[in-house]
Every structure is written in C-alpha cells, then in structure tokens.
C-alpha positions in Angstrom: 10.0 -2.1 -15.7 12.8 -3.2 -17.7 10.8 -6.8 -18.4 8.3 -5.1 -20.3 11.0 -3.8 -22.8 12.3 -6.1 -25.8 15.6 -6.4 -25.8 16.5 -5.1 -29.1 14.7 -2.0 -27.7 17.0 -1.1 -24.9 19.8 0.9 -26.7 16.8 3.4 -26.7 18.0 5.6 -23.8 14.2 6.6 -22.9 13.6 2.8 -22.1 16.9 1.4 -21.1 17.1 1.6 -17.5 18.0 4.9 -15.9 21.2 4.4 -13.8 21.4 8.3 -12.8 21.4 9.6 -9.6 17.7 8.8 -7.8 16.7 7.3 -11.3 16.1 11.4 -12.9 15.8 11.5 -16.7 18.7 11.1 -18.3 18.5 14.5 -20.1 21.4 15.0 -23.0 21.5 11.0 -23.7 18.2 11.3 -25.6 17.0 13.0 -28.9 13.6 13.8 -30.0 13.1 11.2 -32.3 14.0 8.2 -29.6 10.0 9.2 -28.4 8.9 7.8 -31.1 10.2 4.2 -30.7 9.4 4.7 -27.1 5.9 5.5 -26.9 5.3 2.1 -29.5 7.1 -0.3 -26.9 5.2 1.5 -23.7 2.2 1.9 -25.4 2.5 -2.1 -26.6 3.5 -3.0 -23.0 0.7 -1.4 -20.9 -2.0 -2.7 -23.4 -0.4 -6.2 -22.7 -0.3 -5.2 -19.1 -4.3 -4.4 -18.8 -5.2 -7.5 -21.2 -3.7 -9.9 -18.9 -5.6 -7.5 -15.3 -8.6 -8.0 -17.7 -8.5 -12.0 -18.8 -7.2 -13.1 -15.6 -9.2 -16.4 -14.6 -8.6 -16.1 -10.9 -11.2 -14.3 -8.5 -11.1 -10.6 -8.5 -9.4 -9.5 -5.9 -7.9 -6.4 -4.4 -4.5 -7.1 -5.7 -4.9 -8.8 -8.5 -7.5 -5.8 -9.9 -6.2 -2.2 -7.9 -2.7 -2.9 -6.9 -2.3 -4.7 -10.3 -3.9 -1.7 -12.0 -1.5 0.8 -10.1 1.6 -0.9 -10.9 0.6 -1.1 -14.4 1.9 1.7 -17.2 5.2 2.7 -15.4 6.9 2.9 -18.4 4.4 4.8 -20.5 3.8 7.5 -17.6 7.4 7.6 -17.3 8.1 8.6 -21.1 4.9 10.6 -21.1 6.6 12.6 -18.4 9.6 13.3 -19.8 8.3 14.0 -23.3 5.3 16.5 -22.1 7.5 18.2 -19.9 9.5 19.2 -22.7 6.5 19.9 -24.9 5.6 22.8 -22.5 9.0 23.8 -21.5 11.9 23.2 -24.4 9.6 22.8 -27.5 10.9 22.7 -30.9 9.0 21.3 -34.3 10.1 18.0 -34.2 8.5 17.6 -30.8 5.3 20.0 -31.5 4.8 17.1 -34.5 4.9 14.6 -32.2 2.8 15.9 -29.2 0.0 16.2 -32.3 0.6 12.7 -33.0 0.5 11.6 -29.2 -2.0 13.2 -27.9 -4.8 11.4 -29.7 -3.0 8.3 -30.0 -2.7 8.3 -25.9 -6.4 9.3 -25.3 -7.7 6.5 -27.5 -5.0 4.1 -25.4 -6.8 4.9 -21.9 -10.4 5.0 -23.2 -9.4 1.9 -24.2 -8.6 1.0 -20.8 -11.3 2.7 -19.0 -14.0 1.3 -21.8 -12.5 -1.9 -21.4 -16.3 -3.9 -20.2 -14.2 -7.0 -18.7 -12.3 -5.2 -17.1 -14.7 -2.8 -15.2 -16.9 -5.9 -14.5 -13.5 -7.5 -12.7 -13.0 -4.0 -11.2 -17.0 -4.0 -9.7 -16.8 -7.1 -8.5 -13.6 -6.4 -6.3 -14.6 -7.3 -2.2 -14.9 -4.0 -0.1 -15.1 -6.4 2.5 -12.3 -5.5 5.5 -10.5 -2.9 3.1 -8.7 -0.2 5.1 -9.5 3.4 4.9 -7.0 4.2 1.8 -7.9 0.8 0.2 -11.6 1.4 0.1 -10.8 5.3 -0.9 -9.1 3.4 -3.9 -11.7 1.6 -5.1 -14.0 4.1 -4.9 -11.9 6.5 -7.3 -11.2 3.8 -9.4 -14.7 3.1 -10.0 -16.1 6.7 -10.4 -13.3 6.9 -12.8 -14.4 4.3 -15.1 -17.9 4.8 -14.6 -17.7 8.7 -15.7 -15.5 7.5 -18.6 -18.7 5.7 -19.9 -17.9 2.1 -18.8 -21.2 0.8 -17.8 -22.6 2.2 -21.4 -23.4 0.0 -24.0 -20.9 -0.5 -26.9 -22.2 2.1 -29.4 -21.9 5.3 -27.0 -18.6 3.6 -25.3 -16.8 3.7 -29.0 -18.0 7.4 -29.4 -16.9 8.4 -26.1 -13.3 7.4 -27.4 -13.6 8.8 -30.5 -14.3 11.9 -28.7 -11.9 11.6 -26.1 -9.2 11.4 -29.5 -10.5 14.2 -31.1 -10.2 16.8 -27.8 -6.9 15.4 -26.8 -5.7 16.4 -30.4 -7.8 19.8 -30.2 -6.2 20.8 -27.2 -2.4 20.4 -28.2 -3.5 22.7 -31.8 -4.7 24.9 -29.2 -1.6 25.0 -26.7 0.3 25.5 -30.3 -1.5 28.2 -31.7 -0.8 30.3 -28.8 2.7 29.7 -28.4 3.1 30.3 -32.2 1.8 33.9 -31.3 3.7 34.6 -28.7 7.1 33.9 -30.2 6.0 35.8 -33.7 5.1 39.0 -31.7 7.7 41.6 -30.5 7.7 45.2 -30.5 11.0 46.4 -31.1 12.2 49.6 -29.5 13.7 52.5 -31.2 15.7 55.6 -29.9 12.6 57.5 -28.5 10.4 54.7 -27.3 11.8 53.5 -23.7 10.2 56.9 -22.6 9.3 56.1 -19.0 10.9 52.4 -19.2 12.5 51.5 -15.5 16.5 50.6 -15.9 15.5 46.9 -15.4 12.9 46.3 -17.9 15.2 48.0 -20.5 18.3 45.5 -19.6 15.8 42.3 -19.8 14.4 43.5 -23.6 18.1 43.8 -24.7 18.4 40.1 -23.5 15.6 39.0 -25.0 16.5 41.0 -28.4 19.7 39.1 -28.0 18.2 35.9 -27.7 16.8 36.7 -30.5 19.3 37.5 -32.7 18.2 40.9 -32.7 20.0 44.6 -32.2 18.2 47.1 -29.7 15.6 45.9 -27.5 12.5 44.2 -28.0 9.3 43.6 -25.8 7.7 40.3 -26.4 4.5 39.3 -25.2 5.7 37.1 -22.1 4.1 38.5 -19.1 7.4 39.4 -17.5 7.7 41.9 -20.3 4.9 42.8 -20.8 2.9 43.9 -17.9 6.2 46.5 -16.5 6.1 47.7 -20.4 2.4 48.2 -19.9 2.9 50.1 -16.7 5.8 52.1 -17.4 5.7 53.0 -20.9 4.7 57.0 -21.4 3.9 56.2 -25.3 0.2 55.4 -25.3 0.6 54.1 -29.0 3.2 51.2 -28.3 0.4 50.1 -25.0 -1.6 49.8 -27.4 0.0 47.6 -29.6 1.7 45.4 -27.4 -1.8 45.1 -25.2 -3.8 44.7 -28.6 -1.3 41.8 -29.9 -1.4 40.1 -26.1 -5.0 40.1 -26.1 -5.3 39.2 -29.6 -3.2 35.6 -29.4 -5.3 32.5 -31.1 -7.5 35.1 -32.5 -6.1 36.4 -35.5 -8.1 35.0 -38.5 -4.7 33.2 -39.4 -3.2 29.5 -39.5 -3.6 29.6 -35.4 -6.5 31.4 -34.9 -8.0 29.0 -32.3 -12.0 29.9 -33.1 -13.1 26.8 -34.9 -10.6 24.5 -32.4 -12.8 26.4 -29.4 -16.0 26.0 -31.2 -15.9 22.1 -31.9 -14.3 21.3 -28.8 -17.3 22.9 -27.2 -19.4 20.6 -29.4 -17.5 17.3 -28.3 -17.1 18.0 -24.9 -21.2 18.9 -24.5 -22.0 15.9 -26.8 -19.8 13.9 -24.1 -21.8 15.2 -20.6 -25.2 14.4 -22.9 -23.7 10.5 -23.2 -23.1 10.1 -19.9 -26.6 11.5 -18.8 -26.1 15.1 -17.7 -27.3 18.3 -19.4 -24.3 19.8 -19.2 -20.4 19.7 -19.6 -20.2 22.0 -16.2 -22.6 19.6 -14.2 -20.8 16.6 -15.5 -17.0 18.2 -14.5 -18.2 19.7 -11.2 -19.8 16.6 -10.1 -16.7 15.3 -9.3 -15.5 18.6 -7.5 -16.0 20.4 -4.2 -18.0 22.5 -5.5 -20.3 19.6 -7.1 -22.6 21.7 -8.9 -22.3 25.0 -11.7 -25.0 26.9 -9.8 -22.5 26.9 -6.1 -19.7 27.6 -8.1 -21.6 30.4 -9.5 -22.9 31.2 -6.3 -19.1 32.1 -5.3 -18.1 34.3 -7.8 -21.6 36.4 -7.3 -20.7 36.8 -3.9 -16.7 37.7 -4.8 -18.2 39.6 -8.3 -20.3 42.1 -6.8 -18.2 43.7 -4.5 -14.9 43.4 -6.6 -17.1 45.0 -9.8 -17.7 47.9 -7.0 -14.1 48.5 -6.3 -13.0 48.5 -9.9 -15.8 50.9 -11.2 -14.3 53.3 -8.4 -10.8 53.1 -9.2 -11.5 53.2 -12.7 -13.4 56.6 -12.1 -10.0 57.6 -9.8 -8.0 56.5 -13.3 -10.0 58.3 -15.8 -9.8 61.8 -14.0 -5.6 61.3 -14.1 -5.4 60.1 -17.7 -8.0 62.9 -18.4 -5.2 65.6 -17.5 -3.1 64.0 -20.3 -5.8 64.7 -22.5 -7.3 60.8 -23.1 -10.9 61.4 -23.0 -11.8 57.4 -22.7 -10.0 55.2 -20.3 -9.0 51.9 -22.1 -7.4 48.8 -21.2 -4.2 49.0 -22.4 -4.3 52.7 -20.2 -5.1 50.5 -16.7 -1.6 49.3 -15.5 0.1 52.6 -16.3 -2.4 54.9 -14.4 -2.7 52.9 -11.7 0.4 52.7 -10.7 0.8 56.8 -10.9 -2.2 56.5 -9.2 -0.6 54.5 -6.3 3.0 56.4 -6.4 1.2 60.5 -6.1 -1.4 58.7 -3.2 1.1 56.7 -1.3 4.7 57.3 -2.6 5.0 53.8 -3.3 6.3 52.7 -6.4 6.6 48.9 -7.3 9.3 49.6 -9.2 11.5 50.5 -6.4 11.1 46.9 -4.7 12.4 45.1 -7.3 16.6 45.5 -5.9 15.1 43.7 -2.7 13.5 40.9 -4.4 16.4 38.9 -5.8 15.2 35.5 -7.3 17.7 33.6 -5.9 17.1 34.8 -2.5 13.2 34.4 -3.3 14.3 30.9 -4.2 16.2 30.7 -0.5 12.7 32.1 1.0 10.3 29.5 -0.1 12.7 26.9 0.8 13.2 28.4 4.5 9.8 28.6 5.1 9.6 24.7 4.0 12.7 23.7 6.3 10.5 25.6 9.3 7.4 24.0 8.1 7.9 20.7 7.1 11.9 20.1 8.0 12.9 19.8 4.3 16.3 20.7 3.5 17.6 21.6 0.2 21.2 20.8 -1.6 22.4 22.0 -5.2 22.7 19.0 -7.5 24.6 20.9 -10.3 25.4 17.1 -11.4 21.9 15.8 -12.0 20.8 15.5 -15.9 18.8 18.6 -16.8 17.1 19.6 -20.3 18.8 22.9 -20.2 21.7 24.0 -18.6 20.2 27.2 -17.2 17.6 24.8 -15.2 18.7 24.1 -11.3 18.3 21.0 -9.4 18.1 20.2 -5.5 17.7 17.0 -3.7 15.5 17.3 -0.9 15.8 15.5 2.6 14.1 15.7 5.8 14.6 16.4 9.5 16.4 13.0 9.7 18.3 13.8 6.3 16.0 11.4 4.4 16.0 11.4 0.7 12.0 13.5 -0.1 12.6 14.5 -3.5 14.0 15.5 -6.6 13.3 19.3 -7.3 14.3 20.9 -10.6 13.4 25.1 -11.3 13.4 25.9 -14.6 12.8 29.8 -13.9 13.7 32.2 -17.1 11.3 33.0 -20.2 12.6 31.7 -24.2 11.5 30.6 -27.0 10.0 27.6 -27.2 8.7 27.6 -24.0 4.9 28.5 -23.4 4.2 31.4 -21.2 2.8 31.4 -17.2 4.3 29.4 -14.2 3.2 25.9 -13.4 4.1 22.8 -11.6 4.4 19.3 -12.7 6.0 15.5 -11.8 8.4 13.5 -14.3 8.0 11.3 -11.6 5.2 10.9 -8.6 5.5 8.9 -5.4 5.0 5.6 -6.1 4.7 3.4 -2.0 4.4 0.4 -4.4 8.0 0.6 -6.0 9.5 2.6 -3.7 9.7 5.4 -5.9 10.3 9.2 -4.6 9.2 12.4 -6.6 10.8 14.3 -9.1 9.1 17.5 -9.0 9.6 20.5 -11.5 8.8 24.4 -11.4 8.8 25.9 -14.3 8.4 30.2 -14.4 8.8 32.6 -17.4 10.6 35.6 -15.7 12.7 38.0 -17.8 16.6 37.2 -17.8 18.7 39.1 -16.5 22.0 40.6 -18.2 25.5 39.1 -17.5 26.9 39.5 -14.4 23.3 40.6 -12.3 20.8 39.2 -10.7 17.4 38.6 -11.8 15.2 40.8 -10.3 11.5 40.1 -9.6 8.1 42.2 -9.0 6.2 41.2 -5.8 3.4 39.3 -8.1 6.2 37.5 -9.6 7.5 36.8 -6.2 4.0 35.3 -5.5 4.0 33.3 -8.4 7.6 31.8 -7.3 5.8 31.1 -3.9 2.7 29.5 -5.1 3.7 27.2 -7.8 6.2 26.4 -4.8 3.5 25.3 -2.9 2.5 23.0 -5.9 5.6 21.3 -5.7 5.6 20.4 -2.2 1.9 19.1 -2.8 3.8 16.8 -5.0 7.5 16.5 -3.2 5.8 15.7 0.3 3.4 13.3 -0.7 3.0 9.9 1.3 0.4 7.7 0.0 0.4 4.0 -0.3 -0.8 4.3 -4.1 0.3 6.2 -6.5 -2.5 7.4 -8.0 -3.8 9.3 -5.4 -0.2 10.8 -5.2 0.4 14.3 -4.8 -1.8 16.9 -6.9 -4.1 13.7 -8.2 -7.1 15.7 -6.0 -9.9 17.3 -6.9 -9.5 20.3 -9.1 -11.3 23.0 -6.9 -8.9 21.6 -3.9 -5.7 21.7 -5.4 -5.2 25.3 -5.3 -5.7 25.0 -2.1 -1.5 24.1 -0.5 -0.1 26.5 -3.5 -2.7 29.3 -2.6 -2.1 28.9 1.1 1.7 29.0 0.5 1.9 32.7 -0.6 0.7 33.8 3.0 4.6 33.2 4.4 5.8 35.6 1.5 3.8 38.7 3.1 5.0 38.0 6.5 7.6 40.7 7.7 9.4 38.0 9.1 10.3 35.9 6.1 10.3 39.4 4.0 13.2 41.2 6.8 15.0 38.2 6.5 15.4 37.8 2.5 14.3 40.8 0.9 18.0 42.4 0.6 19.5 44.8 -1.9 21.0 43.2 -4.6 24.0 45.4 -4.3 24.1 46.3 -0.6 23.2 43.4 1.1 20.8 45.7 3.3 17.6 44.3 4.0 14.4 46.4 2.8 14.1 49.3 4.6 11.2 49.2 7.7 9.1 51.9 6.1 9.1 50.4 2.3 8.2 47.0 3.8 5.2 48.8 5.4 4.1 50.5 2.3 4.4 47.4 0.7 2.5 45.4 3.4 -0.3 48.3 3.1 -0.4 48.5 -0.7 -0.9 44.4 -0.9 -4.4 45.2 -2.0 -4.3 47.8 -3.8 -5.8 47.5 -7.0 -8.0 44.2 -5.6 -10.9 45.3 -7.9 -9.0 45.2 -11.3 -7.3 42.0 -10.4 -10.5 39.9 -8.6 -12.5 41.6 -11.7 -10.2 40.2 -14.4 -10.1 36.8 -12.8 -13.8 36.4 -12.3 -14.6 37.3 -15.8 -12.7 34.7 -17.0 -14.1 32.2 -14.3 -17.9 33.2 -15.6 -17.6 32.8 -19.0 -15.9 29.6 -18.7 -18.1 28.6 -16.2 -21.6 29.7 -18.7 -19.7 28.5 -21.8 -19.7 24.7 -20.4 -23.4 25.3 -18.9 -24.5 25.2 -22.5 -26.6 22.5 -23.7 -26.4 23.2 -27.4 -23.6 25.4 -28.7 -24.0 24.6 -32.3 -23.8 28.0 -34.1 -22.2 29.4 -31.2 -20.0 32.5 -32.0 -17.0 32.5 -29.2 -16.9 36.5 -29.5 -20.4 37.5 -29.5 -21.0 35.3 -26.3 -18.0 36.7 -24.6 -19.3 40.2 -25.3 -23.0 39.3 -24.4 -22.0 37.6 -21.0 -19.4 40.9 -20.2 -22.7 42.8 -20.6 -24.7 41.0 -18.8 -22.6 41.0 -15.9 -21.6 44.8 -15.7 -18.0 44.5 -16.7 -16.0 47.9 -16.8 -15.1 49.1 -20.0 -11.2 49.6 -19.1 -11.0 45.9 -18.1 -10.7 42.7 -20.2 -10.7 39.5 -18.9 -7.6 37.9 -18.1 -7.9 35.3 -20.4 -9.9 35.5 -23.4 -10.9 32.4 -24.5 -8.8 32.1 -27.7 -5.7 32.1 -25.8 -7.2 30.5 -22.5 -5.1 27.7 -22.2 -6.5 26.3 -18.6 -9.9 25.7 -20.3 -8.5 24.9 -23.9 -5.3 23.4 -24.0 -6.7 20.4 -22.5 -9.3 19.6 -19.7 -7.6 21.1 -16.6 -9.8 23.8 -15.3 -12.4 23.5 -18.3 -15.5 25.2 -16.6 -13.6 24.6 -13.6 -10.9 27.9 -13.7 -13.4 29.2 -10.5 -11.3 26.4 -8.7 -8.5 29.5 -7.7 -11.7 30.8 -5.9 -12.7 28.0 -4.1 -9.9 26.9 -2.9 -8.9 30.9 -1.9 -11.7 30.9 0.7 -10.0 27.8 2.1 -6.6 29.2 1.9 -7.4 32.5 3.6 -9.6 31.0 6.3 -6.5 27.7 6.8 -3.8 30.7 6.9 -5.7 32.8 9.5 -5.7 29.5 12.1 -1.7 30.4 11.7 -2.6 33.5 13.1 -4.6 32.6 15.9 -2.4 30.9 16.8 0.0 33.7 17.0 2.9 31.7 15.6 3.3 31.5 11.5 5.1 28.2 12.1 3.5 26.9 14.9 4.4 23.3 14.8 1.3 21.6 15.7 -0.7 23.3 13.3 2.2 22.5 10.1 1.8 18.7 11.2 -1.6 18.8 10.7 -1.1 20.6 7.9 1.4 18.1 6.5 -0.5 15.3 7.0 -3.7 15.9 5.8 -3.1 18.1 3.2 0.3 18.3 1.6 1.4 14.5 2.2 -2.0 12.9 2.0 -2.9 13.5 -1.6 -6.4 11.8 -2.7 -6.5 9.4 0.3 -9.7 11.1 1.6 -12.3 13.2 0.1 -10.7 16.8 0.5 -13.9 18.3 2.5 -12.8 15.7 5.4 -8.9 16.5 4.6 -9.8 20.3 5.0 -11.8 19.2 8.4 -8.8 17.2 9.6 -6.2 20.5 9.2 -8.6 23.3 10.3 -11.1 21.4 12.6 -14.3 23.0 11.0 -16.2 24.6 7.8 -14.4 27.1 6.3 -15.6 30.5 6.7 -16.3 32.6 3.2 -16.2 35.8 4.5 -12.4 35.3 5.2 -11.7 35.3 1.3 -13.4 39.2 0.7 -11.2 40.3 4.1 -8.0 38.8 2.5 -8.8 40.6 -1.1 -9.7 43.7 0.5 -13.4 43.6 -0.5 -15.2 42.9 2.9 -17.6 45.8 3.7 
C-alpha cells in the first residue's frame, strides 16, 4: 500500500504506514485537515490502479480482472474508514465541510469505475470455466454490480447515472447534517418544579448532559436515551409535549435544515435512476437485488405483521385513554403513550421498568454479550487501554479464539455527546481482507446517557437489546472468513443482514445469561427470581405500539420508492394520506418520520428497504427457536453451523442457501407473530 503513496506524501500520518498495534488507526497523530491531502493521493492512486485493471493487454483472466479488482483501493477504503467513522461519531465543522465535499467527489470516483465500458467488457469476458464455489460467487456479484450501476448502457445515460449518483451522495450527507444540527440545538432545560415524576437516574444523566454543555441545572436533549424515560416518567403533560413535538419535528422545521426539498429531489433522482436502468420503480430496482426481490412480497410481510399489530395497539390505546381520562385528558396523544403505558403496566402487573435498571449495568451488559460469544463461537476478549482511540472515553478489546488466535480488533464507543449523531450502529475501519492477510477492526458505537462520577451507567432493557444487537453486527463483521474481501462480513444483502444482529438479542432474554449478569450495581446480588419473571413476562408488552411504529415507517418508505413520478410530491401530505389509508392510531406516530429518517435519507442503506428488520425477524425467530429444540441455547453443533454459514461466511453464497445451510429448511413466518406476541 505504501507504493501507491509519493514520497513527499508520507509525513501525512493518514497515509504513512501504520506501525500501531494490529495496524489500528493511529488516532491522536492525525488532524482533520491531513483528509484532505489524503483523499487526493488515494483517490489519484486507485484511479491509476483501475486504469492499468482496465488497459491491461493480456487475456482477461480471474486474477488479473477480480483478484486485481479486490486488491485495488486499499488505501482509499482505508482513509474513507477512518474519516466516515468520525463523521458519524466525533463530528465537528471542519469535518461536516469536508464529508460535503467527499461525498460527491467519492460517488463520481466509483461511477467512474463501475461506468468504466473497458473495463466491464474485460470483467464479462472473465472464464467461469473450473472457478470454485466462492470464485464463481465473485464474479457473479461483481457483474450484477456493474451491470445495475448502468454499465452495459450507452454513454449518454451512463454520464447521467453518475451525475446522479454525485448529486444523492451529496443529498444524503445535508441530510445526515440537518438532523444532527437539530438535535444538538434542542434541550429542554429543567427548572425547580419540572422533574415531577423524573426517576433518580434520568435526573443524574440530564445534570451530565447540562454539564457537558456548559450549562447549570439539568437539561433533556433529544437523544433517545433522554428522551424516551423523560417521555415516560415526566407527570408535566406540557414539557411531553415539547420535548416529543421538537423530537418529531427534526429536519422539518421550515429553517436552514429543514430536510423537505433534500427529500423531495432525492426522490426525483433516485426514481429517474430505476427508470435508466429499465424498471418502473426505485423499490423494484433496490429489492431486485434482496431476499425479498420484489416491493409487492415485502409488502406482503408487513400486511401480514400490520394487521394484527394495528389490532393490539388500537386495544391498548383504548386501555390508555380510560387511565389518562381520570387525569382529565379527553384525547389520547402521542406524546401521552410512553407515560400511560407504563402506569398502565406498573397498576396491572407491579412491574416497573424503572426498577431494572440497578441490575442492568453496561459494563456487565458489555461482559454478557461477550460470554455468550466465548460460549458460542470461543472468542475471548482482552482490554487494550493502549490501542489509539478517537476519544478517550471509547474502549478497545483484541479478540482471540479457542486457540488464542488473533480475530479482531473491537472498539465500543458507548455514551451520547455532541457531535455525535443519535441511534446505535456498527461499522468496520477495517474488513477482513484473505488477500493481505488483514483482520477486522470492528466498531460499536451507542448513544446511552452518561452516567455521573463515580457510578455506573445504567441501562433500560431496550437499551440492553440494542447493546446486544449491534453486538451481533460486529461479530458478523469480527468473525468473518472469506477469501475476498468484498464479500466480507456485513457486505450481504440488506434484508439478510439483520438477520446475526437480530438473532443475537435471543441470549439476552435467557434466564441463564440474565441470572448470571444482571447484578445490583451496589449489592452485587443478582436480580431477584420473581423481577426476572416479571420481566421475562412483560417482554411483550406493549408489542402493538412498537411493531405499529416500525411498520409505519417500513410502509411509507416502502410506497414512497414504489412511485413512478413524484414530481410535485408533498412529503407531508403523502405521509398523512398513506397513515390514513392504512388505519394508523391516532396516539401513534411513526418512528421515523421521513424528515429525520436517516436509514432511508442519509444515504442508500435501507431506502425502500427499512422492512429488511422484518424480514430478516421471521428468520431470526424461526433460527433462535432450532436453539430451543434443541434444548440447549449453546448447543455446539448448531453454533458451528451457525458460524460458518452465517456469521463467518459473509456474501460467499446467496443468503437463502446460507439460511438453508444453518437451519436445514424454509423458514417458517408464523414464528415472527409468536415471538412479537401477535400470533392468534
């Protein structure tokens, strides 16, 4: 790698070569502006790279074409890494800048390569002849790839497909900005009278976040950690209302980030885009490429989840009405739901949510997920304290195996600030790379409240889940043992990837793991028998608010991206219109409206894809219950199968075979509605 940087380019610490432990960013020896220079000489070197794959005289040939194509771009996806990690988890101006700068700049650099016509005709004529199962899986990708990118279309359509591809890339980072500029303007500060109802814990983590701040007192911002106990404990109707109003409001505020005209022409472009490439839709174009492979199943799925959830919530929103009634609110509202429900729960079945949160220390949370990995998959877990890291609060672990094998790099970058954007995800600054010898670095990043000085961070069960699930993500990537590296890891099918993170959150509910680490934070006591069967009981509870928020949000991204022609489209009128039409309940919004819904926005992810946590649920419930017929949550046969054809094997075979491989037939729907609580 260092070959492809000139020499008077190597003081730059982003492209010298990394000498720290297991090659990890060298975080604190670079400065925002070195991106700059480094993207140029990357950028420079992986077009020279592709030109030379391209204008090679010799025959096409597997290596010459794929391998050559998969070792090519190290060092750009290596800075990318680095620099969009921080984007999304340390961001500051000078960076934000940059990113809008980037993110056109990179799309028009691999249209460029996926456009390239001499290339792709080197690329089709590539032998398939004697290839071996992973080979041939290669050059299928590879193909589809550049075909769907528009390279068998003539040169006209091919230069607007990159224009287009430059356009969204830059749409979707205004986008991602918009929001988090809303988030970190909004807080509700609280004065004498307004913690009314507020739990002990909630009150300590908005005096951190005031201090953070710079502020006296305590303030509520609108992270989700925050937020949603504010929303549920709070007795003053009036500050719900303001802090749900503001949450629900973000990239929609008729200001300098309001995100409707970035929605409504990236809409336009990515519709104009399906049309070029000869579908009638940007839904059918995406999902052609999924599980799923059409809108119309993918709609069929969250009917079938829809109808009966709907049910549920309409019930329980009667149930919620007649106790907010008796506090003299004649109309339910959304900002009302969380609050009710959970004195709804607490007079029906003494359990209050609240009063888990001693036993569910993150660090012993952190300790769970990592046990149920060493009895899994035999990975093992040390404290690096000395690896780089780009803050100090972040954690890093080596990971080794049974045999004490280097796996992985893990880093978990766990509490909520400014500058970083808000929800839990997983991502790679680096993936397994067979070809170089190259391990992962994986990264976890979360957004729960801090704690104060001297206590632990306490979490909510959901959080807990969260901790577990993107977990999962990580060992999708940390595990991964392909011989190419783009088919590493998460690089599968977007309605399958959901699938190892989903499946994951099954050990937390297990009394076994829970008896084990759920302890007092002060005690040491594990929880007691009866509160962990309360809490085992009451994991459903409220299945029709949460399944009916999701699929909202799943239908009117899914419908939105089934449009043909959306010119004169107005973003709020067709989100009413398609709540209508499907019977939402009043006291319900969706979870993500779209001018704040960054999945579908904020790039291409899960655009008219966000159904994908669907899809891949019916898979998770249905793989976790062969754990259970088994009679054993760690029965080993069943985790080797499960390791190597799901977590290990990334895209080395199309995921319906994969999913075959692990459970040894079709995966039964019905297990999803029993899991959710919705089966009649």
């Amino acid at each position: 790698m260092t070959d492809a940087v000139p020499a008077d380019a190597r003081a730059n610490p982003l492209l010298a070569p990394w000498t720290t432990p297991f090659g990890v960013p060298p975080f604190g020896a670079f400065t925002p502006a070195d991106f700059r220079e480094a993207f140029r000489v990357a950028l420079e070197a992986h077009a020279a790279e592709i030109a030379a794959i391209a204008g090679a005289d010799a025959p096409p040939t597997f290596d010459n074409v794929l391998v050559a194509l998969e070792r090519s771009g190290a060092l750009l996806r290596r800075v990318s890494a680095v620099f969009f990690n921080l984007c999304s988890a340390d961001a500051t101006p000078e960076l934000q800048e940059l990113e809008r700068e980037m993110a056109p700049a990179l799309a028009r650099h691999y249209n460029a390569i996926y456009l390239n016509g001499r290339l792709y005709a080197r690329l089709a004529a590539v032998p398939a002849d004697g290839l071996d199962p992973a080979a041939a899986r290669l050059l299928e990708r590879r193909l589809s790839g550049f075909r769907r990118a528009g390279a068998a279309l003539p040169p006209g359509p091919r230069a607007r497909l990159a224009d287009i591809a430059a356009r969204l890339a830059e749409l979707g980072a205004t986008f991602s900005q918009n929001v988090l500029a809303d988030e970190n303007a909004w807080r509700l500060q609280l004065g004498p009278d307004d913690p009314d109802g507020l739990p002990e814990d909630l009150l300590d983590a908005a005096a951190q976040a005031a201090r953070e701040r710079g502020l006296e007192g305590r303030v509520i911002t609108l992270s989700r950690a925050l937020l949603e106990p504010f929303l549920q404990y709070s007795a003053r109707r009036d500050l719900r209302e303001r802090a749900f109003r503001a949450f629900a409001s973000r990239g929609g505020n008729g200001d300098a980030h309001d995100n409707g005209a970035v929605i409504a022409e990236t809409l336009a472009l990515r519709a104009e885009r399906a049309k070029l490439l000869g579908y009638d839709s940007y839904a059918a174009c995406r999902l052609d490429d999924s599980m799923a492979r059409t809108p119309e199943a993918a709609a069929k799925l969250l009917d079938s989840v829809w109808r009966p959830a709907r049910e549920r919530a309409l019930a329980d929103q009667e149930a919620l009405a007649q106790l907010a009634a008796a506090d003299g609110i004649n109309a339910l509202e959304p900002w009302d739901w969380r609050h009710y429900a959970a004195r709804l729960r607490q007079e029906q079945a003494a359990f209050d949510e609240q009063a888990l949160k001693p036993w569910l220390q993150l660090d012993r949370m952190i300790e769970a997920a990592f046990h149920v990995a060493h009895r899994l998959f035999g990975l093992s877990f040390t404290p690096r304290p000395d690896l780089p890291r780009w803050r100090g609060e972040v954690r890093a672990w080596e990971v080794t195996d049974a045999g004490g094998r280097h796996v992985a790099v893990f880093y978990g970058d766990y509490f909520a600030r400014p500058g970083k954007r808000g929800g839990a995800w997983m991502s790679s600054l680096r993936v397994q790379d067979a070809l170089e010898g190259e391990r992962p670095v994986v990264v976890n990043v979360m957004n729960f409240a801090r704690p104060p000085e001297g206590r632990p961070a306490l979490l909510s069960f959901d959080e807990a889940r969260t901790l577990f699930h993107e977990f999962g993500h990580a060992l999708h990537g940390m595990l991964s043992d392909v011989p190419y590296p783009s088919m590493a890891g998460t690089s599968v099918a977007r309605d399958f990837v959901e699938f190892p993170s989903q499946l994951y959150e099954h050990w937390l509910e297990q009394p076994e793991v829970l008896q084990r680490f759920a302890t007092h934070w002060r005690t040491g006591e594990p929880m007691p028998q009866e509160m962990l069967r309360r809490l085992l009981e009451g994991r459903n509870a409220d299945q029709g608010f949460a399944t009916v928020e999701y699929a909202a949000s799943a239908i009117v991204d899914l419908r939105l991206h089934q449009l043909a022609d959306v010119s004169g489209l107005d973003i709020d009128a067709f989100e009413a219109k398609t709540l209508e039409d499907i019977g939402m309940p009043r006291a319900i919004i969706m979870r993500h409206r779209p001018r704040h819904f960054l999945h579908v926005f904020a790039g291409e992810g899960y655009a008219s894809a966000y159904y994908s946590y669907l899809w891949s649920e019916v898979l998770d419930a249905d793989g976790f219950n062969a754990f259970r017929e088994r009679g054993d949550i760690f029965d080993a046969e069943l985790a080797r199968r499960l390791r190597d054809y799901v977590y290990a094997a990334g895209d080395m075979r199309d995921p319906r075979e994969a999913w075959l491989a692990f459970r040894g037939r079709e995966a039964d729907p019905r297990a999803l509605l029993e899991k959710r609580g919705l089966a009649a």
